[in-house]
C-alpha positions as a Markdown table, in Angstrom:
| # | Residue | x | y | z |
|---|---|---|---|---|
| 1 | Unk | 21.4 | 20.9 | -9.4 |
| 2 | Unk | 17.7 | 19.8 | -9.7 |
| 3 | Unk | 15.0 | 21.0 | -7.4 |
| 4 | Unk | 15.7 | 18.5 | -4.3 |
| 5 | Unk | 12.8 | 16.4 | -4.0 |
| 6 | Unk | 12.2 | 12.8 | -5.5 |
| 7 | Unk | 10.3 | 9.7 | -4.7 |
| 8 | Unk | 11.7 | 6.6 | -3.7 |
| 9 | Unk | 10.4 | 3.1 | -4.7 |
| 10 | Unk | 11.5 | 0.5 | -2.2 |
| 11 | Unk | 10.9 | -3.2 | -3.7 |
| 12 | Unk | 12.0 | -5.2 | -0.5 |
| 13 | Unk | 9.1 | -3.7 | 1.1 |
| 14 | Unk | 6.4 | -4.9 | -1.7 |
| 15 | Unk | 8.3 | -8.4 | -0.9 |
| 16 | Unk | 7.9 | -8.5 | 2.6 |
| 17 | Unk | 4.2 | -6.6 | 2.0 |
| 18 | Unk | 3.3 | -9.6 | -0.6 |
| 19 | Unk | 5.0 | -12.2 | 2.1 |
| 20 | Unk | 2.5 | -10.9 | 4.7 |
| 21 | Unk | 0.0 | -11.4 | 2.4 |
| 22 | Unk | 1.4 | -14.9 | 1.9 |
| 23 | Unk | 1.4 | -15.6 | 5.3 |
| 24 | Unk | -2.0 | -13.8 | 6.4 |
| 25 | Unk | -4.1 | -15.9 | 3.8 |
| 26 | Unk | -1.9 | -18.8 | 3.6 |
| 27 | Unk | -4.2 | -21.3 | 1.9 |
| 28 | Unk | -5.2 | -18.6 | -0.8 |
| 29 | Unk | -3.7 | -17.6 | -4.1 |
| 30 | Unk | -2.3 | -13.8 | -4.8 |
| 31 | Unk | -3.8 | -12.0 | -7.3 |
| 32 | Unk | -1.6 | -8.6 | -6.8 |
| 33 | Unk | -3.3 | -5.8 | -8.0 |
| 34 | Unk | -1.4 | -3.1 | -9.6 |
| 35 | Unk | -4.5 | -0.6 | -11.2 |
| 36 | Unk | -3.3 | 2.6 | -11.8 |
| 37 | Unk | 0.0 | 2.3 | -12.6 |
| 38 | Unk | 0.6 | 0.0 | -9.4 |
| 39 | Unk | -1.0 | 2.6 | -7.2 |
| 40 | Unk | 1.4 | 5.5 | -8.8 |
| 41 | Unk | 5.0 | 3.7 | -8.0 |
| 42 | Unk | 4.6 | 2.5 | -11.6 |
| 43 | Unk | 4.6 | -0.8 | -12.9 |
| 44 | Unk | 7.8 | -1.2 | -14.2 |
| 45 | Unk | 9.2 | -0.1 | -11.1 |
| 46 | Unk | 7.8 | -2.6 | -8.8 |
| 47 | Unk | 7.6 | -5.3 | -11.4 |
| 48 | Unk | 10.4 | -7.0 | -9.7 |
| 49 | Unk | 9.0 | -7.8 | -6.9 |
| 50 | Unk | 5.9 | -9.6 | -8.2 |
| 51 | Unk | 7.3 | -12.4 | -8.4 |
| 52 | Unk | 6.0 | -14.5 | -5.4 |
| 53 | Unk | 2.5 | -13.4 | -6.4 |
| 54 | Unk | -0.1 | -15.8 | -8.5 |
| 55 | Unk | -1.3 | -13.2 | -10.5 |
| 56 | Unk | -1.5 | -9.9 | -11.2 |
| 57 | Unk | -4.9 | -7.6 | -11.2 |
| 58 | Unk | -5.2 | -4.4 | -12.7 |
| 59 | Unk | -7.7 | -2.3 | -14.8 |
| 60 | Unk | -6.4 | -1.1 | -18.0 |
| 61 | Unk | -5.6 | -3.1 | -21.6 |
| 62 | Unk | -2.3 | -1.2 | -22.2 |
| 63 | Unk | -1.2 | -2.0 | -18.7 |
| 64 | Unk | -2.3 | -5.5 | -19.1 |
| 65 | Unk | -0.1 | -5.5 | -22.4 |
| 66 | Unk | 2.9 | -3.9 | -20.3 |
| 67 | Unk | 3.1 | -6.8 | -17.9 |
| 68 | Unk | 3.1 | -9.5 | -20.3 |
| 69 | Unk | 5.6 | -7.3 | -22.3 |
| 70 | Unk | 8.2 | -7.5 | -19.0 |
| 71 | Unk | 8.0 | -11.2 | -19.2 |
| 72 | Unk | 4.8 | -12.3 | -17.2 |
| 73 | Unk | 3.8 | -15.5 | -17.6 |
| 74 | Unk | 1.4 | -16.3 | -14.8 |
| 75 | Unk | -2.6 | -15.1 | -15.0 |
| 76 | Unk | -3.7 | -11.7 | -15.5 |
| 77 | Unk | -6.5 | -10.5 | -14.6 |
| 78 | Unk | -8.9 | -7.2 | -16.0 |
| 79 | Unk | -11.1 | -6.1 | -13.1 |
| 80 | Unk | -14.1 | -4.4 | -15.3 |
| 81 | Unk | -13.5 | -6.8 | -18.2 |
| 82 | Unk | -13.9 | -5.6 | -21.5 |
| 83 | Unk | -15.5 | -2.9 | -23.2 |
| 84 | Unk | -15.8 | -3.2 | -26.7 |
| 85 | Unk | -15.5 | -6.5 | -29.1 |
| 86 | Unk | -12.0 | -5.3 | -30.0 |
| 87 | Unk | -10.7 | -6.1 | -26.1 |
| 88 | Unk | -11.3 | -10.0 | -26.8 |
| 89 | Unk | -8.6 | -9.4 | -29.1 |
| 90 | Unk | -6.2 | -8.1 | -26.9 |
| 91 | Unk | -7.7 | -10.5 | -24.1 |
| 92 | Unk | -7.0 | -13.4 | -26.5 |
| 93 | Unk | -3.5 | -12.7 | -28.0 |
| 94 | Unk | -2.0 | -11.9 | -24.3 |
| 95 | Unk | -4.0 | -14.8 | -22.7 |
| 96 | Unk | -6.0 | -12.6 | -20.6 |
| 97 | Unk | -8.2 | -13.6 | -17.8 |
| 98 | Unk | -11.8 | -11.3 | -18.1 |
| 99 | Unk | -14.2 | -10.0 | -15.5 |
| 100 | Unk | -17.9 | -10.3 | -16.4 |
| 101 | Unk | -20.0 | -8.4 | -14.3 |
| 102 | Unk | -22.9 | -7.8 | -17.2 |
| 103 | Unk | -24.7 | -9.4 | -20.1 |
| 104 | Unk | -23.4 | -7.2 | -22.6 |
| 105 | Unk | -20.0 | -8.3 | -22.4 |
| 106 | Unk | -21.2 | -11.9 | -22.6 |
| 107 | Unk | -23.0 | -11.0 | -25.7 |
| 108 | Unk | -19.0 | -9.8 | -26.8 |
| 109 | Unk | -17.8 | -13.1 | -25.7 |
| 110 | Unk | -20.4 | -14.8 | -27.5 |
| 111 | Unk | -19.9 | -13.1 | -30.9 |
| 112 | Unk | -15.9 | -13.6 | -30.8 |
| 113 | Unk | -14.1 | -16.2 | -31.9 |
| 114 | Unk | -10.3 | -16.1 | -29.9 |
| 115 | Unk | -7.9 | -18.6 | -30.9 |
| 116 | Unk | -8.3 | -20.3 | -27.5 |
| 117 | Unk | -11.3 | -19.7 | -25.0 |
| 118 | Unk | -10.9 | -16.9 | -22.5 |
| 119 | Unk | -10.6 | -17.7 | -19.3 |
| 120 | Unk | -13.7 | -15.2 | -16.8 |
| 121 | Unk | -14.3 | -14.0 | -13.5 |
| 122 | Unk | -18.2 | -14.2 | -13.3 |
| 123 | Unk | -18.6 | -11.3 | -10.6 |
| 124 | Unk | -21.6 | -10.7 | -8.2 |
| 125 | Unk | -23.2 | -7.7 | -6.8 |
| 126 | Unk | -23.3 | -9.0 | -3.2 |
| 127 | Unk | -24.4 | -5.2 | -1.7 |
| 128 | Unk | -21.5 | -3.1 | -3.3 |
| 129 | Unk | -24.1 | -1.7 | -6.0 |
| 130 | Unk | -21.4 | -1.2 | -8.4 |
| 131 | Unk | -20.4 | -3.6 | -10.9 |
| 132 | Unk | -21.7 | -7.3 | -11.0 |
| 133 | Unk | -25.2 | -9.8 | -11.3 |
| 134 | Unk | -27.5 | -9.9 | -8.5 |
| 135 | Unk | -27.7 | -12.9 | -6.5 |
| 136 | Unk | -30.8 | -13.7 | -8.0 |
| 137 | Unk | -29.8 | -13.1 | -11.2 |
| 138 | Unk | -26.4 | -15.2 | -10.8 |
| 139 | Unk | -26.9 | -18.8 | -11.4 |
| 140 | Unk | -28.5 | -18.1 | -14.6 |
| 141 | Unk | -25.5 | -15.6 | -15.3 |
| 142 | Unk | -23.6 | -18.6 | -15.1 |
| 143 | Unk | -25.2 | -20.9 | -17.2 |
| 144 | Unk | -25.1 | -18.8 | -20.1 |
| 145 | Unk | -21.3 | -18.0 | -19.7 |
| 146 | Unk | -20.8 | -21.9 | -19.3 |
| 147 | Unk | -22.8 | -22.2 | -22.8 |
| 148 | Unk | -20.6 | -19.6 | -24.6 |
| 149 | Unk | -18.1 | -21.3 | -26.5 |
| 150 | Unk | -15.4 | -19.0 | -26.2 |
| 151 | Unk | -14.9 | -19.1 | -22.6 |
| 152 | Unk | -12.9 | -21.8 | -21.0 |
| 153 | Unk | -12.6 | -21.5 | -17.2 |
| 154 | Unk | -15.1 | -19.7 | -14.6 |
| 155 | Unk | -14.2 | -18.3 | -11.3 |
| 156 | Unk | -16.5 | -16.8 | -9.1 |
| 157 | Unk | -15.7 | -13.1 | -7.2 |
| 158 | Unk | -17.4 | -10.6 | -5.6 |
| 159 | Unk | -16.2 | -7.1 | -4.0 |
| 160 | Unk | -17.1 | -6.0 | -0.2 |
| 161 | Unk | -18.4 | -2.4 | 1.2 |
| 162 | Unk | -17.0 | -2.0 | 4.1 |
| 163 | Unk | -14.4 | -4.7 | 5.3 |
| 164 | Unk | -12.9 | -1.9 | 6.4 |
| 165 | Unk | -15.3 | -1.3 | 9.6 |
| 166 | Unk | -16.0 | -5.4 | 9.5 |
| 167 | Unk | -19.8 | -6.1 | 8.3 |
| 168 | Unk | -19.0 | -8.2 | 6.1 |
| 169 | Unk | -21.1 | -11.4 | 7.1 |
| 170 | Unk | -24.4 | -10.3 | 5.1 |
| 171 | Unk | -22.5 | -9.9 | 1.5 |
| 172 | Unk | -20.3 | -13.4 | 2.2 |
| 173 | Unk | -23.9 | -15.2 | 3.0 |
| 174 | Unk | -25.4 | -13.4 | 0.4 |
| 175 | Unk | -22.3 | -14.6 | -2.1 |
| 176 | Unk | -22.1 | -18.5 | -0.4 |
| 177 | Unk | -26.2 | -19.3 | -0.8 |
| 178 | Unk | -26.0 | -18.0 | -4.7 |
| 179 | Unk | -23.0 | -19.9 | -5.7 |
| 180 | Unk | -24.2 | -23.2 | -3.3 |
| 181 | Unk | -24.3 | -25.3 | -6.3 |
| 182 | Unk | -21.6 | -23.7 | -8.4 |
| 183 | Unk | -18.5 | -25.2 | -9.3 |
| 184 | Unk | -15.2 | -22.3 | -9.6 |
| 185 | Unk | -12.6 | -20.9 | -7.4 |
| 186 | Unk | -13.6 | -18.0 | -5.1 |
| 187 | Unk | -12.3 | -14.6 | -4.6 |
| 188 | Unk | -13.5 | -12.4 | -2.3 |
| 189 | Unk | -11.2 | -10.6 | -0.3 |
| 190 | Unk | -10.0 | -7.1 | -1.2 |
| 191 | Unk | -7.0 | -5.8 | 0.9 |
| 192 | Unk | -8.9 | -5.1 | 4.6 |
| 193 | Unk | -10.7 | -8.7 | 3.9 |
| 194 | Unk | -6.9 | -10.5 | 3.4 |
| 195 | Unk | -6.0 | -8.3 | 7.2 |
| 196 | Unk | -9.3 | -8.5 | 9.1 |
| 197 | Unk | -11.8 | -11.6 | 7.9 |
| 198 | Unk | -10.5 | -14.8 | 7.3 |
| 199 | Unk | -14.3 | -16.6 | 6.6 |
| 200 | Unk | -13.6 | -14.3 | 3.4 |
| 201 | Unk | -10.0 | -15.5 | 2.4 |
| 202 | Unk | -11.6 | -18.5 | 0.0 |
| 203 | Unk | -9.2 | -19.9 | -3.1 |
| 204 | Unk | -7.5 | -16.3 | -4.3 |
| 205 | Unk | -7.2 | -13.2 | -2.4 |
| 206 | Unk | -7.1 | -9.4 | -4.3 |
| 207 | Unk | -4.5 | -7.3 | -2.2 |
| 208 | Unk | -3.7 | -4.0 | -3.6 |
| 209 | Unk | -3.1 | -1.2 | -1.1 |
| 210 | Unk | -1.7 | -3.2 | 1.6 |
| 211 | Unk | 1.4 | -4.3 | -0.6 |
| 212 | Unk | 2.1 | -1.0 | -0.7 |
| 213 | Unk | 2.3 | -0.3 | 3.0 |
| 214 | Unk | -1.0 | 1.9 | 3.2 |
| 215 | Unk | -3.9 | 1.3 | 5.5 |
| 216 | Unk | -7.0 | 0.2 | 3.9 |
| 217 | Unk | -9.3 | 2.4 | 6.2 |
| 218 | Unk | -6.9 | 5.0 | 5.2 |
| 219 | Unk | -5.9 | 5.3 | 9.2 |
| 220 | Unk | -2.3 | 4.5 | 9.8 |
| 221 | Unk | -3.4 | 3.0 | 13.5 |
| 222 | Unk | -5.3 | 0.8 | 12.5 |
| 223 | Unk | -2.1 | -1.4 | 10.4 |
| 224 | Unk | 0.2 | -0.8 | 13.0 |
| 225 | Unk | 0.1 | -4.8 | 14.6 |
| 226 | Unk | 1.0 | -5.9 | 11.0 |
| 227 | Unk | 3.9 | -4.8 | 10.0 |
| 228 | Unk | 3.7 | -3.2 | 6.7 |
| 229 | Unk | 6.7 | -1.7 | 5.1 |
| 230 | Unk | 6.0 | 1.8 | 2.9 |
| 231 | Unk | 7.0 | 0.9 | -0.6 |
| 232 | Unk | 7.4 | 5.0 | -1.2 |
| 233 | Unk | 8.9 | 7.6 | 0.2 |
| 234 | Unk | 8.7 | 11.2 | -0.6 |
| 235 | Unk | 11.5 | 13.3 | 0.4 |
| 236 | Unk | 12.9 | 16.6 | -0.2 |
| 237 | Unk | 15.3 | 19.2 | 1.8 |
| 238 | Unk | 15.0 | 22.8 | 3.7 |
| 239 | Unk | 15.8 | 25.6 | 1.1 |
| 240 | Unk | 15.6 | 27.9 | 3.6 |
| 241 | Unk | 14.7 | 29.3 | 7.1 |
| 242 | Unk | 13.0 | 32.6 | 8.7 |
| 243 | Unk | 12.7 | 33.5 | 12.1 |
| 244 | Unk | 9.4 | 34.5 | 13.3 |
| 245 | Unk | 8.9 | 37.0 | 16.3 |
| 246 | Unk | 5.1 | 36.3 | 18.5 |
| 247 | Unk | 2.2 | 37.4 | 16.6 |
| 248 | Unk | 4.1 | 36.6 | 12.9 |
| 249 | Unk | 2.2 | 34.9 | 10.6 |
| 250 | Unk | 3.4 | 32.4 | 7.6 |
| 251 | Unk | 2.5 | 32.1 | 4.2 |
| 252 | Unk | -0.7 | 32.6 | 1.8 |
| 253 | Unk | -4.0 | 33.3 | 3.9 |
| 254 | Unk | -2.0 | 34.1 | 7.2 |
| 255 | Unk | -3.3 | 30.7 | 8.3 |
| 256 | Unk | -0.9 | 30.2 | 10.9 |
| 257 | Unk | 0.5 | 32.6 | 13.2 |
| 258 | Unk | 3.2 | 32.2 | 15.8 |
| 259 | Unk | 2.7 | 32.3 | 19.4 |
| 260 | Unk | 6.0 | 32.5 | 20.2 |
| 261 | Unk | 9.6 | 33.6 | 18.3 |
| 262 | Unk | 10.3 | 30.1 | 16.3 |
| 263 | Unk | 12.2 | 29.1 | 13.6 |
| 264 | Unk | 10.7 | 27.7 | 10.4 |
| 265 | Unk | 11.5 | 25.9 | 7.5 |
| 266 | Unk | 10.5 | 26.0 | 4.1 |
| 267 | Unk | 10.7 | 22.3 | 2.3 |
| 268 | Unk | 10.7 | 21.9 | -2.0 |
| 269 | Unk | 7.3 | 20.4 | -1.4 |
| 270 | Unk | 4.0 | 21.3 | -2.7 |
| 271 | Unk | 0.6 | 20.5 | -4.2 |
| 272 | Unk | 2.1 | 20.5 | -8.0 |
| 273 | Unk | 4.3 | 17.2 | -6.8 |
| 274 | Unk | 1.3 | 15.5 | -5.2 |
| 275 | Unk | 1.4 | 16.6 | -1.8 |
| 276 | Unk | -2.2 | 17.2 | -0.6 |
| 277 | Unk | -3.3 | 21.1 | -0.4 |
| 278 | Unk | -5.5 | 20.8 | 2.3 |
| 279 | Unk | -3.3 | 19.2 | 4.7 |
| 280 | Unk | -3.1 | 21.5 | 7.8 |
| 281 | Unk | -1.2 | 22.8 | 10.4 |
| 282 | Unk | 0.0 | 20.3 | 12.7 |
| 283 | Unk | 0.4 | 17.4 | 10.2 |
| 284 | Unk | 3.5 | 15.5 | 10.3 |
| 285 | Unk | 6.6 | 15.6 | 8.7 |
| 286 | Unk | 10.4 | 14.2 | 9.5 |
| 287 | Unk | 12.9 | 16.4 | 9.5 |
| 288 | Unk | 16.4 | 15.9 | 10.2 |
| 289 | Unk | 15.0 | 12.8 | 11.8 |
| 290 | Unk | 13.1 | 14.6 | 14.3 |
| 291 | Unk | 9.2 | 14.2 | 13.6 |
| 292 | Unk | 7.7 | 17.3 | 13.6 |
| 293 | Unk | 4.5 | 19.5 | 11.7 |
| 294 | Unk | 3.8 | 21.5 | 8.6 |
| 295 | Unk | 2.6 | 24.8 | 9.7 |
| 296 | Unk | 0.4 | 27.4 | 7.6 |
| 297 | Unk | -0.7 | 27.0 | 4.0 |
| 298 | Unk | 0.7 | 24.5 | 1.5 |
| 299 | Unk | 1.6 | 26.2 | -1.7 |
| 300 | Unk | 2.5 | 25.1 | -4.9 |
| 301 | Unk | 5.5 | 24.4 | -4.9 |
| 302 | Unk | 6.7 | 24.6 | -1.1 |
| 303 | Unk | 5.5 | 23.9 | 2.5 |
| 304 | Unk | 6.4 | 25.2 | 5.4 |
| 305 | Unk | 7.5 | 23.3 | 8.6 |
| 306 | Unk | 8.2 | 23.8 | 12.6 |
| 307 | Unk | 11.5 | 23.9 | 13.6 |
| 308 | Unk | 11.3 | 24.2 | 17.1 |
| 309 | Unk | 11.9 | 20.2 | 18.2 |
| 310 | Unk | 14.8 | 20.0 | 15.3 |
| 311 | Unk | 17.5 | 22.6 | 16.8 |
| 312 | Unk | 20.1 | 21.1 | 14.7 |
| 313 | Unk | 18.1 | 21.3 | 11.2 |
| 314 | Unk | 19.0 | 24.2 | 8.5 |
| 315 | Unk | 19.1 | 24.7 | 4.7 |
| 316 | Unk | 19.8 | 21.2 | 3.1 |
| 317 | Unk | 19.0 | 18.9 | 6.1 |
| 318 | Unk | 16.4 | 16.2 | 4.7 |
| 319 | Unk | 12.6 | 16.1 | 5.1 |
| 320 | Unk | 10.5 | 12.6 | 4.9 |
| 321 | Unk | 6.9 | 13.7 | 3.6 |
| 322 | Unk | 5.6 | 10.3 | 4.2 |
| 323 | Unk | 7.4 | 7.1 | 4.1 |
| 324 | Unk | 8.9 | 5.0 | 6.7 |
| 325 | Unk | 8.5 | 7.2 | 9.4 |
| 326 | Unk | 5.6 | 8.9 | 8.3 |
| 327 | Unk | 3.2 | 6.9 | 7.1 |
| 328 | Unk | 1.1 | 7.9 | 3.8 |
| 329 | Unk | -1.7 | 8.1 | 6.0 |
| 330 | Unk | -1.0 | 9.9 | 8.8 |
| 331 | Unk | -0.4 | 12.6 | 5.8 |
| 332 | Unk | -3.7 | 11.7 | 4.6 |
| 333 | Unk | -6.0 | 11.8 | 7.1 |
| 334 | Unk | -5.5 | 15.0 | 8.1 |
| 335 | Unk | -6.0 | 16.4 | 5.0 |
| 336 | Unk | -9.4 | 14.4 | 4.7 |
| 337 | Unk | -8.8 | 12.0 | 2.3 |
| 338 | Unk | -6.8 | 8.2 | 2.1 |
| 339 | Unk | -3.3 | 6.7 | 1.6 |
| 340 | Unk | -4.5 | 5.5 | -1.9 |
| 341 | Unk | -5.3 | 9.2 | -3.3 |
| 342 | Unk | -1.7 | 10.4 | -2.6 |
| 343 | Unk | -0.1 | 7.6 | -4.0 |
| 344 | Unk | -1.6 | 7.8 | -6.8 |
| 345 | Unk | -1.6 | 11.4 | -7.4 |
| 346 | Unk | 2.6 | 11.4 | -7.3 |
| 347 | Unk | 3.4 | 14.1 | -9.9 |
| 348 | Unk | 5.0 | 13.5 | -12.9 |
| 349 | Unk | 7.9 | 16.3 | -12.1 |
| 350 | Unk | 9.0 | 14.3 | -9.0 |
| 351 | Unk | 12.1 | 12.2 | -9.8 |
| 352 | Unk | 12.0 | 8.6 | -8.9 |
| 353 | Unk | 14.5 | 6.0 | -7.6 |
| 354 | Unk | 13.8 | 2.1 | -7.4 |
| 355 | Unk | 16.2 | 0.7 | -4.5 |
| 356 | Unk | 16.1 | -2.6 | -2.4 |
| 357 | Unk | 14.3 | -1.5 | 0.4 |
| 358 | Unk | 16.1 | 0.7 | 2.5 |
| 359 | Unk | 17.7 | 4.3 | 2.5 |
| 360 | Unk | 21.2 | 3.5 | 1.1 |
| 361 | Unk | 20.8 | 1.1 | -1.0 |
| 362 | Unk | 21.7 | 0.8 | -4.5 |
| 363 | Unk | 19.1 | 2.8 | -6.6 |
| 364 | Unk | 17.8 | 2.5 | -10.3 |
| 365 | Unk | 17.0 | 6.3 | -11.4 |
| 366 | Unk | 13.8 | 6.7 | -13.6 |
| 367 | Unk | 11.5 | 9.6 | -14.9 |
């Protein structure tokens, strides 16, 4: 039998997740944003469940191309734009909308000629210091992209800091007095924006890790009054036991030592499938049912776990990593990083199912 751990995708979660969205910002437009494969459950996995959502958001041509190749119809959007003339192409055969966050991809736009005019997001470096015009700079930024011939419609967007921690006044007065006297819908909010600041919901709203369950802050407590659903699970089984005596340490470095005689299991789980390396003694993990902690090192290919509160568990009972009882982030946290990074980093060796939402369901196998 193969190794026994896999991923599940659950898609009645990204519904009710995109629902929430719906509701939260309910005179706004969805742009869902699905960079990086949909945040590691794959795109053609969750595609399914997009379709509530007014448009999709995501980074990279070829994934662009994907979406439109499953039969997407509505807007797409590319979040950095283009990068060379030869992405108008692409832009203009799959009727791409385009970020433009600098003057050398208006100078692109300028010198193409697409069969029909390309449709931008003119963005604005409100106090991100990433991508975008200054506000200064921005009214003229948009009179030259409303003189280029081969750009049709312009919206207007901008990307917070910290919405996360809530200052986010300064960059949405920055954004309002430099677009005053601009016609173009607005986007603003990213996924903690859509949750926590309404002022900044405006014509379309860009969720991306909230339809997958995760905390924007990257601390599970912090999403707990809303009612997100995890879209993946990570699971696996015990593949075996030992039974340490007082003063018995556990795996590579001796990290952990027992303080008392204790059982232990050791779960098909390990930094080669995704699960973070640095996560450390005491984080959580279901077993069995019974929530419990990963003691000692993780290794490679397996992690160790605390037995003591699951007296019924033994070789073959089942182990949630994170999911719907352990939340990506409580896994995270710990380990000193977010939700996003270990949804993202999912190995390729894990095997995963697409079901409807729940364990039991019917499921859709895929590599």
């Amino acid at each position: 039998m193969p190794r026994p751990i896999s991923a599940r995708i659950h898609l009645d979660a990204i519904r009710h997740n995109l629902q929430l969205v719906r509701r939260t910002a309910a005179s706004s437009r969805v742009w869902a944003v699905i960079k990086a494969n949909a945040y590691g459950h794959g795109i053609e996995r969750i595609y399914p469940a997009l379709g509530e959502a007014d448009g999709i958001a995501l980074l990279d041509l070829d994934e662009a191309v994907r979406v439109r190749e499953l039969g997407w119809t509505k807007p797409v959007l590319l979040l950095e734009g283009v990068f060379e003339p030869k992405d108008i192409e692409t832009a203009d055969r799959h009727r791409l909308t385009v970020t433009v966050h600098c003057d050398d991809q208006l100078d692109m736009l300028k010198a193409a000629r697409p069969r029909e005019r390309i449709g931008v997001q003119l963005k604005m470096n409100s106090g991100m210091n990433r991508l975008g015009y200054r506000p200064a700079e921005f009214e003229r930024a948009w009179e030259r992209t409303s003189s280029i011939d081969a750009i049709g419609q312009i919206g207007l967007m901008s990307h917070f800091a910290n919405a996360d921690d809530g200052a986010i006044d300064w960059q949405i007065d920055e954004f309002d007095a430099a677009t005053r006297n601009l016609p173009g819908t607005r986007s603003l909010s990213n996924s903690a924006a859509v949750l926590w600041h309404p002022r900044a919901h405006r014509d379309w709203v860009r969720p991306g890790t909230i339809l997958y369950g995760a905390s924007p802050t990257g601390c599970a407590r912090h999403i707990e009054g809303f009612s997100l659903r995890a879209a993946m699970s990570l699971e696996s089984r015990i593949i075996g036991v030992q039974t340490l005596a007082a003063g018995e340490t556990i795996g590579y470095g001796r990290t952990f030592t027992a303080d008392r005689a204790m059982r232990i299991g050791v779960v098909a789980c390990g930094y080669a499938d995704g699960y973070p390396r640095h996560a450390p003694t005491g984080t959580p993990v279901m077993v069995d049912g019974v929530r419990t902690r990963i003691v000692g090192r993780v290794s490679m290919d397996m992690l160790t776990v605390d037995l003591t509160p699951c007296a019924a568990a033994d070789i073959g009972s089942p182990v949630e990593l994170w999911g719907e009882h352990v939340k990506v982030d409580e896994v995270a946290e710990p380990a000193g990083t977010i939700g996003y990074e270990l949804l993202c980093a999912l190995a390729r060796r894990v095997p995963v199912s697409v079901g409807a939402g729940v364990p039991g369901d019917a499921e859709v196998h895929s590599a």
